[in-house]
C-alpha positions in Angstrom: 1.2 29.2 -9.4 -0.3 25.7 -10.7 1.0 26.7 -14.0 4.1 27.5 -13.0 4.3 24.3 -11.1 3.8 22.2 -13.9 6.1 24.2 -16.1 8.7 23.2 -13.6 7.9 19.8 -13.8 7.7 19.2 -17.4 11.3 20.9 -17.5 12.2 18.8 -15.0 11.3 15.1 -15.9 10.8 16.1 -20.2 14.1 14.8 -20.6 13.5 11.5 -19.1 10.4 10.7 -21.0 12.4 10.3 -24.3 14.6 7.5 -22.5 11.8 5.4 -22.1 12.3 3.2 -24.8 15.8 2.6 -23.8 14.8 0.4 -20.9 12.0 -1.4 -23.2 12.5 -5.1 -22.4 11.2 -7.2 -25.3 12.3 -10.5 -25.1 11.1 -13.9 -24.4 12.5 -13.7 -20.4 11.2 -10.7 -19.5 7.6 -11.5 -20.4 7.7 -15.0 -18.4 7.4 -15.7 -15.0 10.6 -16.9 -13.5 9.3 -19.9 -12.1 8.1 -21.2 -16.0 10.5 -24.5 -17.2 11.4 -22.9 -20.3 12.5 -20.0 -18.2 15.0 -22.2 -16.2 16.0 -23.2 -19.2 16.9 -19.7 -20.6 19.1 -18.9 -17.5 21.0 -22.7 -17.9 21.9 -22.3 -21.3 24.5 -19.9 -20.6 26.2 -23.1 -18.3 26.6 -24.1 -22.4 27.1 -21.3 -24.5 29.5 -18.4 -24.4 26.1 -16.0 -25.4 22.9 -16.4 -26.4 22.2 -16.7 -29.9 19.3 -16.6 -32.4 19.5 -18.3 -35.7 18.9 -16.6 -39.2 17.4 -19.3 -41.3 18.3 -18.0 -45.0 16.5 -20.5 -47.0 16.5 -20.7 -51.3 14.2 -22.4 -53.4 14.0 -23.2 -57.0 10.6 -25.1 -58.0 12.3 -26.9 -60.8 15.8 -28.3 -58.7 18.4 -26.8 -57.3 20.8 -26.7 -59.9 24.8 -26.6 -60.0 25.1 -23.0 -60.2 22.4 -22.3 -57.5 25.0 -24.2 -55.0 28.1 -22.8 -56.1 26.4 -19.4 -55.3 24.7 -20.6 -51.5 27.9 -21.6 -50.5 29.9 -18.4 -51.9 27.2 -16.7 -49.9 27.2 -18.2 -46.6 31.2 -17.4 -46.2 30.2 -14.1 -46.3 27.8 -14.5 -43.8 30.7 -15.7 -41.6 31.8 -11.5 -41.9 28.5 -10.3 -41.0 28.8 -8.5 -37.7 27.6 -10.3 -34.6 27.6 -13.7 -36.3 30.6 -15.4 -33.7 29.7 -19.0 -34.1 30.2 -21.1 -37.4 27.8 -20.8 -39.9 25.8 -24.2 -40.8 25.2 -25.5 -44.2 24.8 -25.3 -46.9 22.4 -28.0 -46.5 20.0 -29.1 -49.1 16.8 -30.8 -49.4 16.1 -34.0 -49.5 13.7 -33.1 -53.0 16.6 -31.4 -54.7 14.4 -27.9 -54.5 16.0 -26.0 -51.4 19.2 -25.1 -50.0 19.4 -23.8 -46.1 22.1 -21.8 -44.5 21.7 -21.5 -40.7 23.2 -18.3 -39.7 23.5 -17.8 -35.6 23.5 -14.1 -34.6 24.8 -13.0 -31.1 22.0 -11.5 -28.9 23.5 -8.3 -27.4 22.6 -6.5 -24.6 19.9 -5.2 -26.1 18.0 -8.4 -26.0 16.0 -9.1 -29.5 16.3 -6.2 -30.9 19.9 -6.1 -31.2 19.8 -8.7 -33.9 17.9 -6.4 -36.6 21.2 -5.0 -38.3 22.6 -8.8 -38.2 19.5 -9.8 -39.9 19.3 -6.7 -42.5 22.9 -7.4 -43.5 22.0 -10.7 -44.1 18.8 -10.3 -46.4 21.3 -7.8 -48.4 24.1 -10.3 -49.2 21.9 -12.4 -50.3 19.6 -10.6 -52.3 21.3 -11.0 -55.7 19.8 -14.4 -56.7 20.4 -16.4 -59.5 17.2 -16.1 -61.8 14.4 -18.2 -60.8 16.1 -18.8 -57.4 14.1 -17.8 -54.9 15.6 -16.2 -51.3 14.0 -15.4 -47.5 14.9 -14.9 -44.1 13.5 -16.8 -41.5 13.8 -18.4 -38.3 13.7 -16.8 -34.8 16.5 -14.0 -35.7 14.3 -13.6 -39.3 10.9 -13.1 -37.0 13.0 -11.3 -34.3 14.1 -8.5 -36.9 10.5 -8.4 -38.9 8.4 -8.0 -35.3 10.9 -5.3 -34.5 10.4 -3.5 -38.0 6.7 -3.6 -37.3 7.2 -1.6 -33.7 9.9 0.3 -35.3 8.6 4.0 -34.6 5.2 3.2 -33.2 5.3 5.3 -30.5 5.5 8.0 -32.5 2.8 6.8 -35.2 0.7 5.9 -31.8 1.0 9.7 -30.4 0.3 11.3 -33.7 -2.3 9.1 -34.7 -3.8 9.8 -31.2 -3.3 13.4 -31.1 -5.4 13.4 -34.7 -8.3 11.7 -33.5 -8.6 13.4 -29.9 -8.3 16.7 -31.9 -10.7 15.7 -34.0 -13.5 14.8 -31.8 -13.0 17.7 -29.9 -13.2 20.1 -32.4 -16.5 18.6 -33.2 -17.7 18.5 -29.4 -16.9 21.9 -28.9 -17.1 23.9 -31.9 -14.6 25.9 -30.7 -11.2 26.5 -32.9 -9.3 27.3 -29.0 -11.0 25.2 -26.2 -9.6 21.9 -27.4 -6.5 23.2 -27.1 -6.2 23.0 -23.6 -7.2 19.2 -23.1 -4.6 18.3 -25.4 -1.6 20.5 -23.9 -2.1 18.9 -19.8 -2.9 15.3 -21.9 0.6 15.7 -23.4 2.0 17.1 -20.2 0.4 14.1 -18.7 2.0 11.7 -20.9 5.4 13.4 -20.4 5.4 13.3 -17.2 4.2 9.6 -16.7 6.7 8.1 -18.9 9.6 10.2 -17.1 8.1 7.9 -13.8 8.1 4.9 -15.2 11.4 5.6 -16.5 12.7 6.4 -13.2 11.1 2.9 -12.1 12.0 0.6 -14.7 15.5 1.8 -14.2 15.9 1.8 -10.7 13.2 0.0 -9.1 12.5 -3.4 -11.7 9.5 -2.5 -13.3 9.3 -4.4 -17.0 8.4 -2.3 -19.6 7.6 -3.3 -23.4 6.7 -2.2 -26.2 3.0 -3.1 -26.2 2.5 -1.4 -22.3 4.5 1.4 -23.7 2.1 1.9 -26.7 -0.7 1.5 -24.7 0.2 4.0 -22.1 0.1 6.2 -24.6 -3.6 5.6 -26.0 -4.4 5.5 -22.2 -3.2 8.9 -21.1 -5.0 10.5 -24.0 -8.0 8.5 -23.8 -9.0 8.6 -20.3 -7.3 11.6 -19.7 -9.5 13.4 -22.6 -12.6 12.3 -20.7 -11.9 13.7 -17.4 -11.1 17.2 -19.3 -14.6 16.4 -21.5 -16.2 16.0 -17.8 -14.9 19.0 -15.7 -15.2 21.3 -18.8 -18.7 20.6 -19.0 -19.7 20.9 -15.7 -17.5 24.1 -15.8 -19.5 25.4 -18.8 -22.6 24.6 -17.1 -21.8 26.2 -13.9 -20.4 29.5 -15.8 -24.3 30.0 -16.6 -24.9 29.7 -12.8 -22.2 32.0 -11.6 -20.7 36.0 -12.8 -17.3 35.1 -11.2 -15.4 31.9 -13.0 -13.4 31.2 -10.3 -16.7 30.5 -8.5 -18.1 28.9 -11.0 -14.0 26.3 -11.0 -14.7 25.7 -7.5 -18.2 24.7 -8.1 -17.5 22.8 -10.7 -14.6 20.5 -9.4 -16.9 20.1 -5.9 -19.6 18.5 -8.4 -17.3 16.4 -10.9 -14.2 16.0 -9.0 -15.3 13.2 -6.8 -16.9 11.4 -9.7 -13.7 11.9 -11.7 -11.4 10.8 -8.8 -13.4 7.6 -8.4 -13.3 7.0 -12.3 -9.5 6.8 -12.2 -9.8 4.9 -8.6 -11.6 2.4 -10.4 -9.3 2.5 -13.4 -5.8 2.4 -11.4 -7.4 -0.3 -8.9 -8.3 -2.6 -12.2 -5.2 -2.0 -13.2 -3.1 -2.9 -10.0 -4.9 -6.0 -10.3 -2.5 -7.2 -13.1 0.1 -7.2 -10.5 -0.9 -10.7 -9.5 -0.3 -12.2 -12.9 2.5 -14.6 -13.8 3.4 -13.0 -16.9 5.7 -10.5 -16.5 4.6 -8.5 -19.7 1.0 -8.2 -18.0 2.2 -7.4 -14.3 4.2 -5.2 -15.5 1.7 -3.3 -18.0 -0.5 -2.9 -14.6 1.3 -0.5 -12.4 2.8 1.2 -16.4 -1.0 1.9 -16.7 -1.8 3.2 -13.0 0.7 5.3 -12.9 -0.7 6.8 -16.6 -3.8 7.2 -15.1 -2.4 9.2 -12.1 -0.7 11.6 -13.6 -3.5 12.3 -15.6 -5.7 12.7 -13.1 -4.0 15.1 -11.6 -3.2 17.5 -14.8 -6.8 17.2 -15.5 -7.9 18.4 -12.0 -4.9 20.9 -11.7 -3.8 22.0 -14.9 -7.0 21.9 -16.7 -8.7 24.4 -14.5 -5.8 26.9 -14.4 -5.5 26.7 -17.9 -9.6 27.3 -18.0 -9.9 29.9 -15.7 -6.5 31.9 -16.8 -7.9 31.9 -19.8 -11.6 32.8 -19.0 -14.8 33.0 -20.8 -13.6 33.5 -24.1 -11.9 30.2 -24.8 -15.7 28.7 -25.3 -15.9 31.2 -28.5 -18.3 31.5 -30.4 -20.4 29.6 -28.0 -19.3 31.3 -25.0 -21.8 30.1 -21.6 -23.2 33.7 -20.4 -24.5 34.0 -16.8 -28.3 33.5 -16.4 -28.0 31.8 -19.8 -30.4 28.8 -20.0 -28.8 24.8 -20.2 -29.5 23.6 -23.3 -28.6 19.5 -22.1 -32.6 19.6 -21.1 -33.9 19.7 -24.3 -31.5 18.3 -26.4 -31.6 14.9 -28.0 -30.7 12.3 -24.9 -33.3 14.3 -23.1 -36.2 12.8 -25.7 -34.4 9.7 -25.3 -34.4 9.4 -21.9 -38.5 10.7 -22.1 -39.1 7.3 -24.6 -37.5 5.3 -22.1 -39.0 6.5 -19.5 -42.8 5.4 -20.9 -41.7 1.3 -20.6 -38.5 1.1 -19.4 -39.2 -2.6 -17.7 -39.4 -3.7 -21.6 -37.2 -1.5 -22.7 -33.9 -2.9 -20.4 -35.1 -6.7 -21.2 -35.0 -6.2 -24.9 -31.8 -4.4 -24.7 -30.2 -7.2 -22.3 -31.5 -9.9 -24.5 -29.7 -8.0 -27.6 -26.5 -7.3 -25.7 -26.9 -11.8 -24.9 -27.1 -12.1 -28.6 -24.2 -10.8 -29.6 -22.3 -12.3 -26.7 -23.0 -15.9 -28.4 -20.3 -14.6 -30.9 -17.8 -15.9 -28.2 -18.4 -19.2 -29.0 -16.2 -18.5 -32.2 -13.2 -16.8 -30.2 -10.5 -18.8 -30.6 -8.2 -17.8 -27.6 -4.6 -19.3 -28.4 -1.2 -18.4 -29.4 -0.7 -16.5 -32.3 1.7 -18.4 -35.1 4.4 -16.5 -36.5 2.6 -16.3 -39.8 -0.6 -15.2 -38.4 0.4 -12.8 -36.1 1.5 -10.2 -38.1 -0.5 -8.3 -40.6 0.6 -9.4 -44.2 3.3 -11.6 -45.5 6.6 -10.6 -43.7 9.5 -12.2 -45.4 10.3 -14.5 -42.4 6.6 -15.6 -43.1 7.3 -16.4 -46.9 10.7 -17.9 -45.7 8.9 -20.3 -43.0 6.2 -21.8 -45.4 9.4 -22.4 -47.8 11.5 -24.5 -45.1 8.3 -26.1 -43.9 7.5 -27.4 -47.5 11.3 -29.0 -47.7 13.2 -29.3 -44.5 11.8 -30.5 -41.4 9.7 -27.9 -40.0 11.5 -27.1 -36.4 14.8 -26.7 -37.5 16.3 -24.3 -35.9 14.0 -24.1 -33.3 15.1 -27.4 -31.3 13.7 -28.3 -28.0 16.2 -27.7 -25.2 16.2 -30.4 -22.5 19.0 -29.6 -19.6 19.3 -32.2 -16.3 21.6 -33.6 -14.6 25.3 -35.0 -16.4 25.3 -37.8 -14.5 21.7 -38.7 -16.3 23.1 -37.5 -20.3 22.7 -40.8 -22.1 19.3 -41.3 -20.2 18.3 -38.1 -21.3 18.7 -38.3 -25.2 17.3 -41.5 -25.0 14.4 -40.3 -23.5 13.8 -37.5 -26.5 15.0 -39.3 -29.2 12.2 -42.1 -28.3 9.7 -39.0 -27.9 7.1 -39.2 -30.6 7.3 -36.4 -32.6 11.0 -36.1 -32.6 13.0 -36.2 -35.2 16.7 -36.6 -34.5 18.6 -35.2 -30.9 22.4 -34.1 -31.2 25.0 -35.7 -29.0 24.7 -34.5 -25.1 26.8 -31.5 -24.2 28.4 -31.5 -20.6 29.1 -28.8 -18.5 29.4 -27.9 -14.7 27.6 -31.0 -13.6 24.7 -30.2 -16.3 24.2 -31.8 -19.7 22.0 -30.1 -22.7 20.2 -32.2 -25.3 18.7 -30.8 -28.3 16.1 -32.6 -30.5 14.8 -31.6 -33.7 10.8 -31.5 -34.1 9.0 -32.9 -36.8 6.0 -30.1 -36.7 6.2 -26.4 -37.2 7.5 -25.3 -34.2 4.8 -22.5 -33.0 1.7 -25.4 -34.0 -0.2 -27.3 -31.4 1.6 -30.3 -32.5 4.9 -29.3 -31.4 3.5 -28.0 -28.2 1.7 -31.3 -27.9 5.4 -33.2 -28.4 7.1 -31.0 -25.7 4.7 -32.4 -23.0 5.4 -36.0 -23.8 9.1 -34.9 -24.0 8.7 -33.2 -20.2 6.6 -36.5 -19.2 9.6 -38.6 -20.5 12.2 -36.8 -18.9 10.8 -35.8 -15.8 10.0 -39.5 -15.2 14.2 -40.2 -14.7 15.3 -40.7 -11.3 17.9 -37.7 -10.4 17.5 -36.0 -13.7 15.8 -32.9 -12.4 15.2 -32.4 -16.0 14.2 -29.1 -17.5 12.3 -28.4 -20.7 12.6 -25.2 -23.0 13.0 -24.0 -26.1 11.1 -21.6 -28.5 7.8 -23.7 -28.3 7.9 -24.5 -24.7 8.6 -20.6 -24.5 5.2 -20.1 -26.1 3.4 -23.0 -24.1 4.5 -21.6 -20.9 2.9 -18.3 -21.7 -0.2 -19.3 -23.2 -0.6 -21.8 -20.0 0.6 -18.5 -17.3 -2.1 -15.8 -19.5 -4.6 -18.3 -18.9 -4.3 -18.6 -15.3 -3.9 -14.8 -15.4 -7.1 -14.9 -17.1 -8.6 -16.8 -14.3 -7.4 -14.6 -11.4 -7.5 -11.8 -12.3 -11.2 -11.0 -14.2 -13.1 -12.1 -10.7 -10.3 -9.9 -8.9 -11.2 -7.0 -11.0 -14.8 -7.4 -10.9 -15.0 -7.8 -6.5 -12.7 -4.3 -6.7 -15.4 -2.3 -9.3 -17.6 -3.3 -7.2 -16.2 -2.2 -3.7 -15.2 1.1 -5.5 -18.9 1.7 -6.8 -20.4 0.6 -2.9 -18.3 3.5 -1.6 -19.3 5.8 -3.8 -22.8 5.2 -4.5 -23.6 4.1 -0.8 -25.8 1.2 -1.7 -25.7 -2.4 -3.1 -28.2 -3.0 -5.6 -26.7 0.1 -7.6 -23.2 -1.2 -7.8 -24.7 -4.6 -8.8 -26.3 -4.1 -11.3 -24.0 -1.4 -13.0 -21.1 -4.5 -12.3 -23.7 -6.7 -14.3 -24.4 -4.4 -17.2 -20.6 -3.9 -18.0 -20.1 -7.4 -17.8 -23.0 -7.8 -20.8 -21.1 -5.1 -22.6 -17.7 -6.8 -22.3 -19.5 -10.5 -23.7 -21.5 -8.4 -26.3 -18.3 -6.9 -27.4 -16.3 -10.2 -27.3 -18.7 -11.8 -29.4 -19.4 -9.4 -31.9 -15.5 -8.7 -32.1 -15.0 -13.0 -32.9 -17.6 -12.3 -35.8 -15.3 -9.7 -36.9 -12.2 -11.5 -36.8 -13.6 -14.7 -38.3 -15.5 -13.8 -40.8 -15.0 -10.0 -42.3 -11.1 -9.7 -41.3 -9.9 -13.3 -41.4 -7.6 -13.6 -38.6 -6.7 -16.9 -37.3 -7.8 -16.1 -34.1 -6.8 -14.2 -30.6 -4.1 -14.6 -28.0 -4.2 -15.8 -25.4 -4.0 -12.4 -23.1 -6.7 -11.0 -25.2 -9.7 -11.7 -23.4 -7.9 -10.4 -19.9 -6.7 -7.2 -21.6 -9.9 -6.2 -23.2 -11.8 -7.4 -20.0 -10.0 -4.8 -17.8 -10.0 -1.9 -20.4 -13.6 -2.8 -21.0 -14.7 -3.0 -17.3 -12.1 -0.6 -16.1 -12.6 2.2 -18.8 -16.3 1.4 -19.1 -17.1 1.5 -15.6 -15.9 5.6 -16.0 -19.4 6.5 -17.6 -21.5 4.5 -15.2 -19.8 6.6 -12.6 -20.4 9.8 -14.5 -24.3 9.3 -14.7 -24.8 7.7 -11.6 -23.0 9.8 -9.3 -25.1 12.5 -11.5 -28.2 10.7 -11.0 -27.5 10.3 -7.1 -27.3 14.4 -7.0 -30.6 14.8 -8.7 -32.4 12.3 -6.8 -31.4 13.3 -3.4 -33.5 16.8 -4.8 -35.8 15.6 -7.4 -36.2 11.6 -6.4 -34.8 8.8 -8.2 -37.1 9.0 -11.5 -37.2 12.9 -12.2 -33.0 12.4 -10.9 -32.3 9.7 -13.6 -33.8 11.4 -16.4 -31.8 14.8 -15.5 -28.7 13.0 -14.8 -29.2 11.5 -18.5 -30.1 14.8 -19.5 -27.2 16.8 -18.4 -24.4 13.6 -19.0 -25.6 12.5 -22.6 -23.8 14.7 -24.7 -20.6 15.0 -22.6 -20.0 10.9 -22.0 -21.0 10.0 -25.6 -17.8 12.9 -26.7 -15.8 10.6 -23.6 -16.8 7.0 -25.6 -16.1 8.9 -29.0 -12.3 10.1 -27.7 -11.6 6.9 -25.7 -12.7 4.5 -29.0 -11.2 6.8 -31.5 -7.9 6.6 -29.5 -8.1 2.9 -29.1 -9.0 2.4 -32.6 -5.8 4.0 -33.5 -4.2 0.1 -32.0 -5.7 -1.0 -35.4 -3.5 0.6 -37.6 -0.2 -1.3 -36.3 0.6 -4.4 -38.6 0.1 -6.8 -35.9 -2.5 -8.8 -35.2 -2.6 -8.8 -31.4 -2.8 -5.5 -31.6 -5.4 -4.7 -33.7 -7.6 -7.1 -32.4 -7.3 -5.0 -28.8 -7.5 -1.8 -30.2 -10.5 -3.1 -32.3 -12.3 -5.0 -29.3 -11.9 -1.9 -26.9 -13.7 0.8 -29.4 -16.4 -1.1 -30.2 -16.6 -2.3 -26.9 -16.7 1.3 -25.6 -18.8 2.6 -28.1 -21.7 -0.1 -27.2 -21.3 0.9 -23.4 -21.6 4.6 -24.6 -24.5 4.7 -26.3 -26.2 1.4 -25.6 -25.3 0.5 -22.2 -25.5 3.4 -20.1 -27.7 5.5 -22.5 -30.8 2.9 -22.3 -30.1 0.0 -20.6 -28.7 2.1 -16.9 -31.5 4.8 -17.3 -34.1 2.0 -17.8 -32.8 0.2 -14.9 -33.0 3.4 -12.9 -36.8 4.3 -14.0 -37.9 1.0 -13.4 -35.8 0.0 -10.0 -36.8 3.7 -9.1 -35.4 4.2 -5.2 -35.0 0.4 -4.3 -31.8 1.1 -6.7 -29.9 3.0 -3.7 -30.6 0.1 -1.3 -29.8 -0.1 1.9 -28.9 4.1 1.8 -31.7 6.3 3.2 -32.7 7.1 -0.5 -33.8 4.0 -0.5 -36.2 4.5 2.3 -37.8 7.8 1.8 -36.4 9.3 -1.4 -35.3 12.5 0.3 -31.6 14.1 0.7 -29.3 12.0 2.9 -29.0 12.8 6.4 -25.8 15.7 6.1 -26.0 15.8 2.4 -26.3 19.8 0.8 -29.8 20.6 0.5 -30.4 23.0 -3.2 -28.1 25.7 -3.6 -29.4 29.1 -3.5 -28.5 29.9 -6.8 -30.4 27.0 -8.0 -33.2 28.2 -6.3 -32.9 31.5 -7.8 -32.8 29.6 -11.2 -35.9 27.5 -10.3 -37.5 29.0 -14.1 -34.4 27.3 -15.9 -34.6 23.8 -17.2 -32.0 22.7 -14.5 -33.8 23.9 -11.6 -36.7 21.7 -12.2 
């Protein structure tokens, strides 16, 4: 019937899940707050101009001098840029240089409904008229339509390329955790049933109820779903395996099984969907939006894993595990396999063994002191030379470096003459145009003399808000393409702010709950903390030094933070909620050494799956990306096999029942007043390893 169910479903919403990226919003407005200045500005404009626009910069160069010939050909060019489809306002230029060694035509391209990405073909069409070149004349395509067009190349098919590359890896690693050519199989089919079915709701919502979607949360969703959704199947298969040796009926042995993992599973994905929600509070709509686009991931796949997983499991029966198929009365192997011995050599100093691992984990977190946390420049956040790149460093060496890109300044019309003198005497700007008038509004443009996505130009819009803010009636707005990027770095960083102390006060309400005790949640809150600064660090050493990159944006550090905390909180959860079983039987040493026991192999396949996934962000040629997708595995892998392998048992061992304070654990060390006592079959198992 649960199959059945699902098979409904899928029919159902299927359909709806290839529409998602039809209601992808990727421009500049959707991912700012409406209350930024350069956001005012974006909704003014169109007071001024028929449509919005985006400017192809088409820029030639010929190192020697533009000869003759070279401008007889610009200019037969640029009319037939005129014809190009979508270009409705004059062309500009050509203009030349004031060294005789470039020629600019400024091409402006409607922006259609579409947003950005509407402008690719107008671009395209533009880069093949003027492809035939004289010899020795160089050509590129720049400016915002130029970068517009080359971003869009770069995401062109990646959610494809994301789900493939994905499915690879996740098939991979469970092939090699299972040995079993059928069993991974069935993870895979409800993760892709889960993924289905979660981008058919966020369809539904970003159509009808608001909710921004782009093409970064989109991508993500997809490494999420399969991530996280892997490791809930990695969990409940495990503990499904290891109660098929307890129990002759497998439907018994289900039932078992999703009593013992299910809570710590449904906590896992409370703590994940929680963290998540959090980035509803931020100003940027990109990252409020990516939050409930990432809950709602994790929701779906919570419930195919603890629905769909076990029908598929127990239709199929023993014989999916082939050739290792769990027998009853069959001994568990997790006691004497390798994390076993490990947790045994921890447990002989584990006071020195979780100081020298901290102090490590501190080490590496010095790295952060190289992250630098900024916005990305055109040219460095894309992986390789894009022609807009080439293009850009070409107009930048002869024309000045924000045209273009002007900084818009709207206010009152009464106040025009005011205004343009107050930019025109802004240092930093070059020349303004005259004031344009309408509906009791005036628009001034000014041309900047620094490149417009550098520090300096954002640096000269200040002093040009300062100025014009400071005249009486103006109500003066800035925008533009730099103030655009200002107003996001300055909104992720205030994100940044809120939202990681948020985050952290909701793990660690979630882990209270569940563990029933304080010092437990603390210092679990603490060690995934050290992970997260261990992984920034060593990820800036990365960057700086073996890959080169420029540095990070500015939403980095929040995004990484909540995937790191969020995701890595998961295999806390999944030993400790293991480790509370076993100590409410065994007491808190012999439980944290069988919960390490019985967890090792399972959560270090989980870490394997969720960085293999995330590592799959690295392949995409953009920077921003990478740099996640790189941060989050390695982050991930330290908290796998670092974190909760030494540094949590050793905390355990040497905390021993103070750990569960102020629960009765704590006070005696036996079961919890109305908690199960040993089950009979346990008992009956006493000569197996797990009924130690």
């Amino acid at each position: 019937m649960i199959l059945v169910f699902w098979l409904v479903v899928l029919a159902a919403l299927a359909p709806l899940a290839g529409r998602l990226t039809g209601v992808e919003k990727n421009d500049n407005s959707s991912w700012l707050p409406g209350s930024a200045e350069s956001t005012e500005v974006m909704n003014l404009q169109s007071r001024f101009e028929a449509h919005d626009t985006a400017y192809a910069v088409v820029v030639y160069q010929r190192t020697s001098g533009i000869t003759t010939a070279d401008s007889e050909h610009v200019a037969a060019q640029a009319k037939q840029f005129a014809d190009v489809d979508g270009v409705d306002d004059p062309v500009i230029g050509p203009q030349q240089a004031k060294d005789g060694k470039a020629i600019e035509v400024l091409v402006p391209i409607t922006i259609g409904d579409g947003g950005w990405d509407t402008i690719g073909d107008g671009v395209t069409r533009i880069r093949d008229i003027a492809a035939p070149t004289l010899d020795g004349l160089e050509m590129h395509v720049t400016g915002p339509a130029g970068s517009a067009a080359d971003s869009a190349k770069a995401f062109e098919g990646i959610d494809g390329r994301l789900l493939y590359a994905t499915l690879g890896v996740v098939i991979v690693i469970l092939l090699l955790t299972y040995r079993s050519p059928v069993l991974w199989l069935l993870p895979v089919l409800s993760a892709g049933g889960a993924l289905a079915t979660s981008e058919a709701v966020i369809y539904l919502f970003a159509k009808h109820a608001g909710l921004v979607v782009n093409a970064q949360s989109a991508g993500i969703l997809t490494v999420l779903v399969f991530g996280a959704g892997t490791d809930y199947a990695l969990l409940l298969v495990a503990r499904y395996r290891e109660e098929l040796r307890r129990h002759a009926d497998r439907h018994e042995a289900m039932a078992y099984a999703l009593h013992r993992a299910g809570p710590a599973i449904v906590a896992s994905a409370a703590t994940v969907i929680a963290g998540m929600l959090c980035l509803l509070v931020a100003d940027l709509n990109s990252t409020s939006g990516l939050g409930p686009v990432a809950a709602i991931g994790i929701a779906v796949g919570l419930a195919a894993m603890l629905t769909l997983l076990p029908a598929l499991l127990v239709i199929c029966g023993r014989w999916v595990f082939w050739p290792v198929r769990p027998r009853f009365g069959s001994p568990e192997p997790t006691e004497r396999g390798v994390w076993a011995r490990i947790g045994s050599r921890v447990s002989s100093r584990p006071r020195t063994v979780w100081v020298t691992t901290a102090l490590i984990l501190g080490a590496l977190a010095v790295g952060m002191v190289d992250l630098n946390a900024g916005p990305l420049s055109n040219k460095d956040s894309m992986v390789g030379h894009p022609d807009s790149v080439v293009g850009a460093e070409v107009q930048a060496a002869h024309f000045p470096a924000g045209g273009g890109q002007p900084v818009v300044v709207i206010g009152r019309a009464g106040t025009a003459g005011q205004l343009r003198a107050a930019v025109a005497g802004t240092r930093g700007i070059l020349a303004t145009d005259e004031p344009v008038v309408r509906d009791r509004y005036a628009m001034v443009q000014g041309t900047l003399a620094d490149p417009p996505d550098s520090v300096a130009a954002q640096n000269t819009v200040d002093r040009v808000r300062a100025s014009v803010h400071a005249i009486p009636g103006a109500d003066a707005k800035v925008g533009g393409a730099t103030a655009v990027n200002m107003d996001i770095e300055r909104a992720a960083t205030h994100d940044r702010n809120l939202i990681i102390p948020l985050v952290l006060v909701v793990v660690f309400v979630i882990l209270a709950l569940l563990l029933r005790a304080l010092v437990a949640p603390l210092l679990l809150v603490a060690t995934v903390v050290l992970s997260f600064a261990a992984a920034l660090g060593a990820s800036a050493l990365v960057f700086d030094h073996l890959l080169g990159f420029a540095g990070v944006d500015t939403s980095f550090p929040l995004f990484v933070f909540v995937f790191l905390v969020a995701l890595g909180i998961d295999y806390n959860i999944f030993v400790m909620t293991r480790v509370r079983e076993e100590s409410a039987r065994h007491g808190t040493r012999r439980g944290a050494l069988i919960g390490l026991a019985a967890t090792g192999g399972v959560i270090t396949s989980a870490g394997l799956v969720l960085a293999g996934t995330f590592s799959v962000l690295s392949t995409l040629p953009l920077v921003s990306f990478a740099e996640i997708g790189f941060a989050v595995a390695f982050g991930v892998l330290l908290d796998t096999l670092v974190v909760r392998s030494i540094l949590v048992t050793a905390l355990n061992l040497d905390f021993g029942r103070r750990i569960w304070w102020p629960s009765r654990l704590d006070r005696d060390g036996v079961p919890a007043e109305g908690e199960a006592p040993p089950r009979p079959d346990e008992t009956a198992l006493a000569g197996t390893p797990t009924g130690l």
